[in-house]
N, C-alpha and C positions, 0 to 999 in steps of 0.2 A: 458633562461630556455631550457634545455635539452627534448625533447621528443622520447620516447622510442616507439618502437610498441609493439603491447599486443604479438605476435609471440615472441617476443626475450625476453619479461617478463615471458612466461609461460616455456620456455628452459631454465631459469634462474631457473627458482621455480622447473622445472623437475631436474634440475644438483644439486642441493642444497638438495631435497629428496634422490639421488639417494647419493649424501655422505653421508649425516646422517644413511641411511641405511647399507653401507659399514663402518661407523665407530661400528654401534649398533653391527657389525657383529663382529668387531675386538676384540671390548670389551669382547664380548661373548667367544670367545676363549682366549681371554689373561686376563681375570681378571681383567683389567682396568691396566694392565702392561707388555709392551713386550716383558720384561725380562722373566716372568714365564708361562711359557706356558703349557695349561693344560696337564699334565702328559701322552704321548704317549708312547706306548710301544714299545723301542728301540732294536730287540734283534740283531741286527749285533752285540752290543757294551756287549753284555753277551752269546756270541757265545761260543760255545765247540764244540769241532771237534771231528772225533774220533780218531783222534791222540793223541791228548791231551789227550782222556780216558784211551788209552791201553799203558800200559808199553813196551811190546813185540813188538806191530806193532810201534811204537817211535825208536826204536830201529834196528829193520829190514829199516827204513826210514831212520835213519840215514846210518847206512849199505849201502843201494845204494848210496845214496848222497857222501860216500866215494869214489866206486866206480865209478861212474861217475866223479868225481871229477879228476879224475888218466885218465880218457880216454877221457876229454874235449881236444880238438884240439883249441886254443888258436887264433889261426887264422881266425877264425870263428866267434869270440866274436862281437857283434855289439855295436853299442852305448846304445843303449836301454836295452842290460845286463848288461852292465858294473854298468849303473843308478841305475838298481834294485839290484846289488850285493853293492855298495853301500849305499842305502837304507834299503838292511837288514842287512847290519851290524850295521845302525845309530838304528835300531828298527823301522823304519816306515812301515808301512803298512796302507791301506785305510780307517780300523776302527780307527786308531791311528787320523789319517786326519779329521774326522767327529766328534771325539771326542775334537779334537782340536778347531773344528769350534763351536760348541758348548759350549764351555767356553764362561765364561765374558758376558758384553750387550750385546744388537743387534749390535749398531754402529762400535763396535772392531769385530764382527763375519763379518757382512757385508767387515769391511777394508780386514778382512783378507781372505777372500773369493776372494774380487776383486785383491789381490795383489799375488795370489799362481799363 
């Protein structure tokens, strides 16, 4: 027969509370599913800029972007431009990223989290 001491039974019954309490908790915010979680409000992912609102200032933006474009010195490009001219040409950008991570389960969010 096994004999336990009442110290390591009552840290036993303390550990056992203290899950059940962080589960009560989980439930609470997930609905009893980790999938859906109670509706937070996302606005990076419904952003407007005010570029996006003005025709004329979209346009004067592109305007310099020209410009500059004709007075970039090439020699100067680092690795980390090269990525992001890259990158906007694929369309990514950060909200695109967060958007991405949030599709599908938890378990394919989490993979794809640990794998970027």
């Amino acid at each position: 027969m096994v004999t336990v001491s009442c110290t390591v039974l009552n840290r036993i019954d303390l550990l056992i509370n203290y899950y059940s309490f962080v589960i009560d908790i989980v439930e609470v915010h997930f609905n009893g599913d980790a999938d859906s979680a109670i509706d937070v409000p996302r606005p990076e992912e419904d952003r407007t800029t005010a570029v996006s609102k003005k025709k004329d200032l979209q346009e004067q933006l592109k305007q310099l972007s020209k410009d500059l474009a004709l007075n970039k010195d090439d020699t100067k490009v680092t690795a980390n431009d090269r990525l992001h001219q890259e990158n906007v040409k694929m369309g990514r950008d950060k909200y695109k990223t967060l958007r991405e991570i949030r599709k599908g389960n938890t378990m394919r969010r989490v993979d794809y989290f640990e794998n970027m």
